[in-house]
N, CA, C and O of each residue as an XYZ file, in Angstrom:
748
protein
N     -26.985     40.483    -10.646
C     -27.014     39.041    -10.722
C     -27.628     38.566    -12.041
O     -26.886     37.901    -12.764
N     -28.866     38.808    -12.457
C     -29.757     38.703    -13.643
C     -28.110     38.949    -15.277
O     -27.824     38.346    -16.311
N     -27.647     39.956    -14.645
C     -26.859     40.589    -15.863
C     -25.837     39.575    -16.502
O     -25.505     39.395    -17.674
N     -25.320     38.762    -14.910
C     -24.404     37.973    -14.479
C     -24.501     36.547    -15.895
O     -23.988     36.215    -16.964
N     -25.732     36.069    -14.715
C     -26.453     34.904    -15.694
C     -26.726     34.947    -17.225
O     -26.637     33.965    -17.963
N     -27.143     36.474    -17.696
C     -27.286     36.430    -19.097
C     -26.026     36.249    -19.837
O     -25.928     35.598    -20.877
N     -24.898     36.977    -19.129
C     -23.086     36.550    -19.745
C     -23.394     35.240    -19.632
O     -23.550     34.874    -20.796
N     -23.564     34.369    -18.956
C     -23.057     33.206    -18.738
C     -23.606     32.512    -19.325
O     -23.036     31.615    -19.946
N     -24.976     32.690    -19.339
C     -25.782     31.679    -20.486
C     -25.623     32.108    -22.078
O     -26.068     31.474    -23.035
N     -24.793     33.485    -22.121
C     -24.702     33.473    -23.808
C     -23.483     32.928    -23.776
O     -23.271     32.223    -24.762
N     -22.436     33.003    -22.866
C     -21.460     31.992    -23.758
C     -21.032     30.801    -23.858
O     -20.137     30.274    -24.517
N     -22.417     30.136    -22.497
C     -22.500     28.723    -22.836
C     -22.967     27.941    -23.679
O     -22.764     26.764    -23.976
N     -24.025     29.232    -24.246
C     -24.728     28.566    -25.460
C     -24.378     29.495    -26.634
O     -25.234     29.947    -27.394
N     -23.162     29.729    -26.723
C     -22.663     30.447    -27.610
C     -22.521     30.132    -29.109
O     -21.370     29.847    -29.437
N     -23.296     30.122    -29.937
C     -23.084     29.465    -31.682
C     -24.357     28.637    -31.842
O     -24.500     27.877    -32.799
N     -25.110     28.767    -31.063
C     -26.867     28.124    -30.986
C     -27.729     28.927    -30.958
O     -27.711     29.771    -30.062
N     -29.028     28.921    -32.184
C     -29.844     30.079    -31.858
C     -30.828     29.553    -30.542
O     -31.542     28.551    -30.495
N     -30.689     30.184    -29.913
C     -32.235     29.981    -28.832
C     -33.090     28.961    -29.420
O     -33.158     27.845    -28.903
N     -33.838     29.309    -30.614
C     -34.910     28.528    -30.889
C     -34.623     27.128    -31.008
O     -35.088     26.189    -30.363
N     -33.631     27.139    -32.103
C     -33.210     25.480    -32.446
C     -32.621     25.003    -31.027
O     -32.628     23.776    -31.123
N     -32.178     25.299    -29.914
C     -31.613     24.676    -29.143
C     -33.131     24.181    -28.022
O     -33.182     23.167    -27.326
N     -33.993     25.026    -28.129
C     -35.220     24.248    -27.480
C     -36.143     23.646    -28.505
O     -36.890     22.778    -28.054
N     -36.233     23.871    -29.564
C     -37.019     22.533    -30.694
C     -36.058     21.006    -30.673
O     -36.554     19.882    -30.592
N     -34.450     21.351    -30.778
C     -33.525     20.032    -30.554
C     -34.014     19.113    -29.298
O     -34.077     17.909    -29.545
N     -34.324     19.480    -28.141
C     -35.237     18.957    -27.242
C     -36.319     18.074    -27.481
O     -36.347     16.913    -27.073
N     -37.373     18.726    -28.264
C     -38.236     17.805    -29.154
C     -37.747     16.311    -29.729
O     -38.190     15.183    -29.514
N     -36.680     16.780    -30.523
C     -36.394     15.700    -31.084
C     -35.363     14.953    -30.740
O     -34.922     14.141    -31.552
N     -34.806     15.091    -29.501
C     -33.768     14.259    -28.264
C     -34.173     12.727    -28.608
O     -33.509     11.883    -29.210
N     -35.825     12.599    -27.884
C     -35.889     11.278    -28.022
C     -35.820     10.223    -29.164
O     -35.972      9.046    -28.836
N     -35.588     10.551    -30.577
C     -35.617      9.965    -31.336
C     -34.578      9.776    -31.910
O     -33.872     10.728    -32.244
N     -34.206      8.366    -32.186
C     -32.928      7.786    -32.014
C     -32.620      7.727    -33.590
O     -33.518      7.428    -34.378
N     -31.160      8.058    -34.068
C     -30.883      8.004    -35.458
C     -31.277      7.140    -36.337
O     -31.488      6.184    -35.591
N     -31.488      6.838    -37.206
C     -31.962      5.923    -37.781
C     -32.984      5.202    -38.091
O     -33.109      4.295    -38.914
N     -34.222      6.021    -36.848
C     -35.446      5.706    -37.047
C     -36.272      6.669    -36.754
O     -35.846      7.697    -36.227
N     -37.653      6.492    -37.060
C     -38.795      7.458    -37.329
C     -37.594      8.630    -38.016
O     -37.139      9.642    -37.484
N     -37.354      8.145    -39.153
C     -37.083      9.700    -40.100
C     -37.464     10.529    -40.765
O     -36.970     11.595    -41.130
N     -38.854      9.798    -41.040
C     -39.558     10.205    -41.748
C     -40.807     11.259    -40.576
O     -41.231     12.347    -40.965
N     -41.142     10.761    -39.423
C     -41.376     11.920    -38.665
C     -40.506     13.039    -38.007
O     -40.910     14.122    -37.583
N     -39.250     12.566    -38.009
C     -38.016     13.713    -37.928
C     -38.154     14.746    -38.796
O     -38.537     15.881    -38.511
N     -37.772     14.252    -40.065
C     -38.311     14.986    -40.980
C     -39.556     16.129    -41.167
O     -39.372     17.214    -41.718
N     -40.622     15.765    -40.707
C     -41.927     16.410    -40.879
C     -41.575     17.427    -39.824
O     -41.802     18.582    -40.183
N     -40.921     17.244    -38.234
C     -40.440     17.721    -37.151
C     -40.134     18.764    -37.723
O     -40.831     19.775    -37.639
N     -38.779     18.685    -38.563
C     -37.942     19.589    -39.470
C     -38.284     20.682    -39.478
O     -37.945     21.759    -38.988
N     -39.529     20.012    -40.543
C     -40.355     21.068    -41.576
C     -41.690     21.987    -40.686
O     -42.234     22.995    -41.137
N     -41.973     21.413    -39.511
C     -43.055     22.075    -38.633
C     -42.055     23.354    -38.335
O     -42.504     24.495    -38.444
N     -40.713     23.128    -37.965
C     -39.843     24.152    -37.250
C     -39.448     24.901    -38.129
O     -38.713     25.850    -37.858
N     -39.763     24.692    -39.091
C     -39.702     26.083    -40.225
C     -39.001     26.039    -41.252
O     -39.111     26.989    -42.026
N     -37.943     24.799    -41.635
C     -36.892     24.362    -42.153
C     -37.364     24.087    -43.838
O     -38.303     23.311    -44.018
N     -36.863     24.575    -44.750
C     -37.051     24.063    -46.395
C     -36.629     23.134    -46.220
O     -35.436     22.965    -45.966
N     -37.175     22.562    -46.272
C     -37.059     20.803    -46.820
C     -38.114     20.404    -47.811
O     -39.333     20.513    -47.672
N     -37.396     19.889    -48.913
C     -38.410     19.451    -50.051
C     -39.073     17.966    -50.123
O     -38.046     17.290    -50.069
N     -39.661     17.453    -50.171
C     -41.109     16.333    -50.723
C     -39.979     15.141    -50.567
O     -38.816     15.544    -50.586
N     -40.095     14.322    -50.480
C     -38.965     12.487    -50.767
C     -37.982     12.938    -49.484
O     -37.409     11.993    -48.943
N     -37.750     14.119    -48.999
C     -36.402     14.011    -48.768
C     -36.317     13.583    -47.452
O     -36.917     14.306    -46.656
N     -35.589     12.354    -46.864
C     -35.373     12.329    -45.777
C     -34.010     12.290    -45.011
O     -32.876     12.054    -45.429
N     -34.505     12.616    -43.668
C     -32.941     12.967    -42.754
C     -32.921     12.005    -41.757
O     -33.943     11.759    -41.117
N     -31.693     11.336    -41.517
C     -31.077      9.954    -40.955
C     -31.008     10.451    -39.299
O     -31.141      9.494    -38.537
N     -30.874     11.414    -38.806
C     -30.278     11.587    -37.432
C     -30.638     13.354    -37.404
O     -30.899     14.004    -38.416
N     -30.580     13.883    -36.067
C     -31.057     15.266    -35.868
C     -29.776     15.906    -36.576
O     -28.838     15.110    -36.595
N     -29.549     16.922    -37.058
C     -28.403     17.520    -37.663
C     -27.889     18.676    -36.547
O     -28.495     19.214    -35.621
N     -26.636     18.811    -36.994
C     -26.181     19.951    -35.486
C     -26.030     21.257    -36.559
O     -25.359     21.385    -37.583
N     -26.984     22.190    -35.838
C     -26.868     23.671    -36.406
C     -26.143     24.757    -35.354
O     -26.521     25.009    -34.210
N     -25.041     25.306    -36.035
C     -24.324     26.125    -35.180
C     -23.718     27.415    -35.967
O     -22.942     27.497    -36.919
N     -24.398     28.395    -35.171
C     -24.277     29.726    -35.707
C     -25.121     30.399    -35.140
O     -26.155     29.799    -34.846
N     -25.029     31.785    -34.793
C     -25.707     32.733    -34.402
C     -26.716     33.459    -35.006
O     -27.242     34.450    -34.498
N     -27.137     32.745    -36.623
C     -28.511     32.568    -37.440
C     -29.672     31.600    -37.081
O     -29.550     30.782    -36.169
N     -30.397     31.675    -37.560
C     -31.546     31.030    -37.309
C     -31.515     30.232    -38.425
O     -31.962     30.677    -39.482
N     -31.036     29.070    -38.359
C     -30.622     27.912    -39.452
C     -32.416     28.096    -40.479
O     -32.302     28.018    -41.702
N     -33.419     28.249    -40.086
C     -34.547     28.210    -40.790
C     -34.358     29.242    -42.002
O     -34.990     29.222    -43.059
N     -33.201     30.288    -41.570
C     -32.839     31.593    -42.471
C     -31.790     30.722    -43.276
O     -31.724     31.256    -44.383
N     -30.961     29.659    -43.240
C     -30.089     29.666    -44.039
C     -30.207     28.289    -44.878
O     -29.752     28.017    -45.989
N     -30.838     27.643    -44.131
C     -30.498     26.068    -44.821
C     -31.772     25.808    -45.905
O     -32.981     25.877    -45.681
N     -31.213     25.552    -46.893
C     -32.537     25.049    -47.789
C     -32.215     23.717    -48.385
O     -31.067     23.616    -48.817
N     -33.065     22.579    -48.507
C     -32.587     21.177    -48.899
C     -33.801     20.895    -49.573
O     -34.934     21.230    -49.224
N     -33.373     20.086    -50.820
C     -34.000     20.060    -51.948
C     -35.045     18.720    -52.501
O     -34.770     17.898    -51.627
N     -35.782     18.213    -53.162
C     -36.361     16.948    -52.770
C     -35.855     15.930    -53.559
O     -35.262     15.878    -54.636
N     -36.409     14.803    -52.395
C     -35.547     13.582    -52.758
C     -34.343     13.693    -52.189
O     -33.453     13.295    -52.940
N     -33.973     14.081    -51.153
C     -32.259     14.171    -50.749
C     -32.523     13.111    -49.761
O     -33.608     12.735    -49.317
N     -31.201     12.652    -49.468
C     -31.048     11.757    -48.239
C     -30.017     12.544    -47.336
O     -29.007     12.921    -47.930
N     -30.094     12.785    -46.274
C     -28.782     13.458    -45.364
C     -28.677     12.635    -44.380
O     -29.659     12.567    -43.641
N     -27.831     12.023    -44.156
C     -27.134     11.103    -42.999
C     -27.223     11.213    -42.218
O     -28.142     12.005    -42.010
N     -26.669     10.789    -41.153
C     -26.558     10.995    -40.143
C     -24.986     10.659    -38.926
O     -24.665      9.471    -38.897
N     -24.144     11.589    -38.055
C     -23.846     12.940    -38.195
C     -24.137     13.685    -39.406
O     -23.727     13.303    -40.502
N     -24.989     14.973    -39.211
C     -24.086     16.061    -40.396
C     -24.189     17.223    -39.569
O     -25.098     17.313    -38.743
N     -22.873     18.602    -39.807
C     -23.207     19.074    -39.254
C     -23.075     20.446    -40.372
O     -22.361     20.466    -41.375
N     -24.133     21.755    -39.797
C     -24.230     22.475    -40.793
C     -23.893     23.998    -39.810
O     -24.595     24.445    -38.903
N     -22.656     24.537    -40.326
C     -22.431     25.695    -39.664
C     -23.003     26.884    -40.600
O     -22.337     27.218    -41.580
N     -24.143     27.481    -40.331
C     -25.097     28.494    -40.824
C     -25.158     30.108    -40.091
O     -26.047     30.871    -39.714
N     -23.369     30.110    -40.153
C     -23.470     31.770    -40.446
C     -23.535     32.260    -41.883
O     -23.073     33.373    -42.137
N     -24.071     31.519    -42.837
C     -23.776     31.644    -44.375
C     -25.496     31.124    -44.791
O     -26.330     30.998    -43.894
N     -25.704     30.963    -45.691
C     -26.478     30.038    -46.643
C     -26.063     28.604    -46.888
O     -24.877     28.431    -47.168
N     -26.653     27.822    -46.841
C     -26.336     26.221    -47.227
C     -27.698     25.490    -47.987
O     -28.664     24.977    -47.424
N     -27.463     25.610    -49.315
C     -28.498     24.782    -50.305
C     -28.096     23.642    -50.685
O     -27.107     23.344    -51.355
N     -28.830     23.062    -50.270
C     -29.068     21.177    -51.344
C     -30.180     21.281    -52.299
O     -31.407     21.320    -52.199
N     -29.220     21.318    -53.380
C     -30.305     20.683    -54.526
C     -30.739     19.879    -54.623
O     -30.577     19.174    -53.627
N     -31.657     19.191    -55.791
C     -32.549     18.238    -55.426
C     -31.768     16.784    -55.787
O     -30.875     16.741    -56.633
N     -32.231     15.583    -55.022
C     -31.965     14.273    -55.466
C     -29.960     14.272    -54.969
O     -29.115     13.544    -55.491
N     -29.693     15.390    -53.775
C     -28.557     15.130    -53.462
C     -28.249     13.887    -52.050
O     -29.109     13.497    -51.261
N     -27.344     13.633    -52.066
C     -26.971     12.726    -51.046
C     -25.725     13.022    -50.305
O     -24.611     13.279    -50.760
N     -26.207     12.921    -48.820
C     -24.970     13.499    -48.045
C     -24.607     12.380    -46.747
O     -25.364     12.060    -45.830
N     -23.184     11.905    -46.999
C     -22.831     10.755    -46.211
C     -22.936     11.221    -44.603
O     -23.449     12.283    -44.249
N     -22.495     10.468    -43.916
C     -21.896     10.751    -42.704
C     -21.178     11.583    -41.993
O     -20.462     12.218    -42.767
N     -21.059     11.809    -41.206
C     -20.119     12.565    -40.886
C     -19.666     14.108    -41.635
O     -18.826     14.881    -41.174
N     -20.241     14.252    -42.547
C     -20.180     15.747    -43.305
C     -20.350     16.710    -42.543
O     -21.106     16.644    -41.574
N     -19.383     18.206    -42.993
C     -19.168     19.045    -42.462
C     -19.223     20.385    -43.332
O     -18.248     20.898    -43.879
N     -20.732     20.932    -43.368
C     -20.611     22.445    -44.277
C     -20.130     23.650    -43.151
O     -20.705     24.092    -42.157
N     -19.019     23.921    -43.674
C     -18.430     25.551    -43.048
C     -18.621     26.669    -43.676
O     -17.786     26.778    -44.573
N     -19.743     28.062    -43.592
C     -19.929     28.559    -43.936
C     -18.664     29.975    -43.557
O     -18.582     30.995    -44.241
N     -17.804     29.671    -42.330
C     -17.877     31.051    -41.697
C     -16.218     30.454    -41.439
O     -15.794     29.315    -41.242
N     -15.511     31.835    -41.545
C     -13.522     32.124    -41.198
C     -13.509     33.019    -41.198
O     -14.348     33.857    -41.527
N     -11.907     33.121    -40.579
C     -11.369     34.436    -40.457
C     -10.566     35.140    -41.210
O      -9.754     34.575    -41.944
N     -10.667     36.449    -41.144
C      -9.493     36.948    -41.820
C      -8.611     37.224    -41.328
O      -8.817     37.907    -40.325
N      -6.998     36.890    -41.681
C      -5.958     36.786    -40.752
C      -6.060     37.936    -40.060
O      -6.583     38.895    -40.629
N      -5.704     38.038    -39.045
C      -5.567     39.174    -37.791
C      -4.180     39.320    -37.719
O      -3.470     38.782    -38.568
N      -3.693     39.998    -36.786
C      -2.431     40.669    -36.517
C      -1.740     39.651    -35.640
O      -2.240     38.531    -35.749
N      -0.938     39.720    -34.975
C      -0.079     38.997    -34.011
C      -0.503     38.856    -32.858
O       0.285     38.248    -32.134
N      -1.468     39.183    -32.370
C      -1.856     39.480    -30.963
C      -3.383     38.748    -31.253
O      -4.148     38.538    -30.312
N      -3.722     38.397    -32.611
C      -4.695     37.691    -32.289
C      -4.598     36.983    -34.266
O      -4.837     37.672    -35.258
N      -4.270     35.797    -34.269
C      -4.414     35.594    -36.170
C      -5.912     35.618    -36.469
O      -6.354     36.406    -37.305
N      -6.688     34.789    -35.818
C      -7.632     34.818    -36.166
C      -8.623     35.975    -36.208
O      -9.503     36.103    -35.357
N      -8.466     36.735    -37.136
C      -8.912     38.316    -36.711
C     -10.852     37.725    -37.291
O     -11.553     36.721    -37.161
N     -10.978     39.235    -37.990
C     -12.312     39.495    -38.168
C     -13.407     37.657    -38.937
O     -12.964     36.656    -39.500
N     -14.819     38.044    -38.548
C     -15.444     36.472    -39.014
C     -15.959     36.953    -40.436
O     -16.806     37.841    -40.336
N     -15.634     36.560    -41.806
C     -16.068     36.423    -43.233
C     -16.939     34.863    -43.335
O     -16.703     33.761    -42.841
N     -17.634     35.189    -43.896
C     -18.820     33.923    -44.465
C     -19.187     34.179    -45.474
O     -19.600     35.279    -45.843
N     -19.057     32.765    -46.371
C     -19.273     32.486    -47.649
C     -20.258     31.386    -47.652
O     -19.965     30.404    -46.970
N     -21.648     31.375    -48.458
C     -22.864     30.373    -48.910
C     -22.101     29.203    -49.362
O     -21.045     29.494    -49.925
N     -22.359     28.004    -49.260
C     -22.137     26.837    -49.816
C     -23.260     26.449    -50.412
O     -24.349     26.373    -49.843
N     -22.999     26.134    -51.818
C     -23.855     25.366    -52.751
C     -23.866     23.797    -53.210
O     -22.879     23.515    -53.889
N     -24.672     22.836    -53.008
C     -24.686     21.748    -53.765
C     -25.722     21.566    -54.517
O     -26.910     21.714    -54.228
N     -25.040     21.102    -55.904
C     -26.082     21.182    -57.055
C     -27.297     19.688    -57.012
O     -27.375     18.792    -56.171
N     -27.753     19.817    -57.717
C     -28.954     18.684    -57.642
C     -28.467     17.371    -58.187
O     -27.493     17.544    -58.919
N     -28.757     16.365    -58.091
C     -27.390     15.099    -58.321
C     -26.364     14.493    -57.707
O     -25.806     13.436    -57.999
N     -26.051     15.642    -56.374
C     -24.254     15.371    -56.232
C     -24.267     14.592    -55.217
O     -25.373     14.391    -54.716
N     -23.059     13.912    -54.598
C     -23.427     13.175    -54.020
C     -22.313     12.992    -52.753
O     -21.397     12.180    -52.879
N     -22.434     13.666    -51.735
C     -21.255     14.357    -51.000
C     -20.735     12.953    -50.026
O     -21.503     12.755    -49.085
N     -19.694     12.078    -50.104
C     -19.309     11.106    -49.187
C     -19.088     11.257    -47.899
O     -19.079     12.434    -47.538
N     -18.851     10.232    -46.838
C     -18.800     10.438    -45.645
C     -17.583     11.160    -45.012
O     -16.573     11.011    -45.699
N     -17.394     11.918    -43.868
C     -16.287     12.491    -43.526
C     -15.926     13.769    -44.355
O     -14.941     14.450    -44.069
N     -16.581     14.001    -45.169
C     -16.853     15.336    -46.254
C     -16.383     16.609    -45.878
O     -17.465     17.144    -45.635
N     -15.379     17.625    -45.620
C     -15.874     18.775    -45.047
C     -15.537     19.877    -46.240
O     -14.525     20.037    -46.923
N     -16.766     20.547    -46.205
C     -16.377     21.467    -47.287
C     -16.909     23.049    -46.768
O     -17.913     23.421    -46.159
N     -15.513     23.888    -47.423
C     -15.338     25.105    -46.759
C     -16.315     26.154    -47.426
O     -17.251     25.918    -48.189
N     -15.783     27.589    -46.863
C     -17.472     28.156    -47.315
C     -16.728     29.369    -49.105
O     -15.724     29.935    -49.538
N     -18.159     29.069    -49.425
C     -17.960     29.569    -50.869
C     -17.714     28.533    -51.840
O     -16.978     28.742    -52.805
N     -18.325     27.352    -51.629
C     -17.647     26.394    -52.324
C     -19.004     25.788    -53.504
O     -19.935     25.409    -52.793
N     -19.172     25.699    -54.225
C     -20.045     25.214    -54.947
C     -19.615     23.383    -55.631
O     -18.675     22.949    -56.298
N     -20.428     22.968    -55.238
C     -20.358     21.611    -56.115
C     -21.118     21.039    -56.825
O     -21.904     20.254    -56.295
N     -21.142     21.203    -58.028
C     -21.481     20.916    -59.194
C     -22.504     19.859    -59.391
O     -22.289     18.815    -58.773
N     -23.947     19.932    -60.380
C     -24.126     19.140    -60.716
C     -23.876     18.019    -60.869
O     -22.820     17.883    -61.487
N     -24.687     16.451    -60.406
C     -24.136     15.242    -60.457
C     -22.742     14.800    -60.256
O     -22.205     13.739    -60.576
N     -22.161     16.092    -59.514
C     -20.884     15.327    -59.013
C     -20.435     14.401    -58.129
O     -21.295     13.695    -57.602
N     -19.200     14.217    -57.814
C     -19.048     12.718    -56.440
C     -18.158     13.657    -55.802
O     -17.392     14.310    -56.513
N     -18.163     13.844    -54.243
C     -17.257     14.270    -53.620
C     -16.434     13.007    -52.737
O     -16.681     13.244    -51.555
N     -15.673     11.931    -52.818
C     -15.433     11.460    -52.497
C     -14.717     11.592    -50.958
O     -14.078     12.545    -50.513
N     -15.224      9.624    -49.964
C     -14.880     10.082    -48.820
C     -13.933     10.814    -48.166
O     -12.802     10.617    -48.611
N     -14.024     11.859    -46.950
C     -12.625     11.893    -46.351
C     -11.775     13.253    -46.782
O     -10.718     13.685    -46.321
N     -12.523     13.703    -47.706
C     -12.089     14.845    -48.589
C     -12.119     15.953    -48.431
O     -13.309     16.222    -48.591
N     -11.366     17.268    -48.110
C     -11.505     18.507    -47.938
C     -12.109     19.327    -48.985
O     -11.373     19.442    -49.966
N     -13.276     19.956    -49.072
C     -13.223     20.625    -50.637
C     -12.844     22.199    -50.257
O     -13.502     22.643    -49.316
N     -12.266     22.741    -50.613
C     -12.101     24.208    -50.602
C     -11.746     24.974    -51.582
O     -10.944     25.902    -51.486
N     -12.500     24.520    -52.882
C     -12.740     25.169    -54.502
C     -14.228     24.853    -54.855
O     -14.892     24.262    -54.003
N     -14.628     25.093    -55.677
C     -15.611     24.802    -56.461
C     -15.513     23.159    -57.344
O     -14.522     22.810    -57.986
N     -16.259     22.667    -57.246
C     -16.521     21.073    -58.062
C     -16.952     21.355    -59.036
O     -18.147     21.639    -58.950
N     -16.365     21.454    -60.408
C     -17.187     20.807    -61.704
C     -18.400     20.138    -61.700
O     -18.404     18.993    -61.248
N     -19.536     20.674    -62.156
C     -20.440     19.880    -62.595
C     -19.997     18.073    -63.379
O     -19.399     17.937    -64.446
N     -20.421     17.083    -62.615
C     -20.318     15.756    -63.535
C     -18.860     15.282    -63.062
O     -18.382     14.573    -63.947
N     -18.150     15.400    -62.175
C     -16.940     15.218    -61.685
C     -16.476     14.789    -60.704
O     -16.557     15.610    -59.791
N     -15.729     13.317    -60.257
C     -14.954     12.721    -59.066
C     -14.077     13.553    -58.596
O     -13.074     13.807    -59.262
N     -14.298     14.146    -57.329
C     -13.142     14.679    -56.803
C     -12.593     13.973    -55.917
O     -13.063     12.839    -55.824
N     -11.603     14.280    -55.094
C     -11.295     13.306    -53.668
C     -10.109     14.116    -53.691
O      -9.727     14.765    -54.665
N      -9.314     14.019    -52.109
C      -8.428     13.931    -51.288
C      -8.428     15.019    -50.589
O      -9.467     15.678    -50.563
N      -7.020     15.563    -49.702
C      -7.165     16.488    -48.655
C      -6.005     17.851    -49.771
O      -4.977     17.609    -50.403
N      -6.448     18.649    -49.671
C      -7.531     19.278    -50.219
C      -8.031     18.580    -51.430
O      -7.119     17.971    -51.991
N      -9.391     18.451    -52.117
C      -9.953     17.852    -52.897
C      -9.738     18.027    -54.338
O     -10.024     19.100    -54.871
N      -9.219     16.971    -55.051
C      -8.422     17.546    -56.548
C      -9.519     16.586    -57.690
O     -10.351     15.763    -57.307
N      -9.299     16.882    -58.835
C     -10.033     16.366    -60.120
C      -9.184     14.830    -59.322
O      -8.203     14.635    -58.605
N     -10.192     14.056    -59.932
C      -9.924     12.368    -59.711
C     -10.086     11.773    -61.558
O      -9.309     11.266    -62.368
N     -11.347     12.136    -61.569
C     -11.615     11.861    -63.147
C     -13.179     12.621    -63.581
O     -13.912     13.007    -62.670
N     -13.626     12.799    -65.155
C     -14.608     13.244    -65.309
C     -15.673     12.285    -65.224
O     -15.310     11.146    -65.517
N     -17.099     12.435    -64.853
C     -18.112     11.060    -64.715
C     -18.717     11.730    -66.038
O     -18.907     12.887    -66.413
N     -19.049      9.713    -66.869
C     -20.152     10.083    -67.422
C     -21.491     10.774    -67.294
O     -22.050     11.052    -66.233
N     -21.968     11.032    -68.618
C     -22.842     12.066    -68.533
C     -24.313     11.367    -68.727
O     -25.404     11.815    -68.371
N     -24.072     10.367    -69.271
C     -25.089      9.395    -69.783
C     -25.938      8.770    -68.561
O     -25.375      8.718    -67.468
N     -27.215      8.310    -68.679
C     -28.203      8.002    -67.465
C     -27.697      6.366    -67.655
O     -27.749      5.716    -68.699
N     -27.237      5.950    -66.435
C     -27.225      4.175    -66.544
C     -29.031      3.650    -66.740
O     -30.001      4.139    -66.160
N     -29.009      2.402    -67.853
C     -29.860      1.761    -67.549
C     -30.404      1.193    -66.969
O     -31.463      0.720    -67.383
């Protein structure tokens, strides 16, 4: 029976580490958009890199069979929205002074095609990088191995599944050059 229950509770809570799924508890009661700044500190008690300025809009959904404290590092001065969700069978860094809309989606983890009897064969994971500056729009999802560049714009709605130029508008499904951004600091 005991053996029974342990099947059943791993594949109900299948893609959640244990820990984060009873610290998420903690922070149930606190409603998006406010006390973020003790969310935040929450974060960082639970073991999470999070750097100095930076605050987070809403609890973030971590899913993967890592211990998101092993993968996620976010940089200071960031703002992260609220939805975001961060799939951490990979690494996921925010550099500093980044901004991440709504609804964003880091995918660290795919498959490699499989055979006929199953496509989705074996699980490969690739780190996602965002550089310090960038500034990822809402509805965002970007696939794994993907780096985005210094002070770039990922514009809303956008698939990224390449690397972003440092200093560069991207946008659409999949995400293409839009135009280069100045380099110059506005006054």
């Amino acid at each position: 029976m005991r053996d029974k229950l342990r099947d059943i509770a791993g594949t109900e809570f299948a893609g959640m580490h244990p820990a984060w799924m009873l610290f998420r508890l903690l922070l149930a009661p606190l409603p998006p958009g406010a006390f973020i700044r003790v969310r935040t500190r929450l974060l960082r008690l639970y073991g999470l890199s999070i750097g100095r300025g930076t605050v987070i809009l809403g609890t973030p959904t971590f899913v993967g069979a890592v211990d998101p404290r092993r993968q996620v590092r976010i940089g200071e001065r960031c703002m992260v929205n609220w939805p975001v969700y961060f799939d951490v069978n990979d690494k996921i860094v925010l550099g500093a002074q980044v901004d991440v809309g709504h609804h964003a989606v880091f995918i660290t983890a795919s498959h490699i095609i499989g055979g006929t009897h199953s496509r989705a064969g074996d699980l490969q994971t690739k780190p996602i990088l965002v550089e310090h500056g960038a500034w990822i729009g809402a509805c965002v999802t970007i696939l794994p191995g993907v780096t985005i560049g210094a002070g770039s714009i990922v514009a809303a709605g956008s698939v990224v599944v390449k690397d972003v130029m440092p200093n560069t508008l991207v946008g659409g499904v999949p995400a293409r050059l839009i135009r280069n951004l100045d380099v110059a600091e506005p006054e």
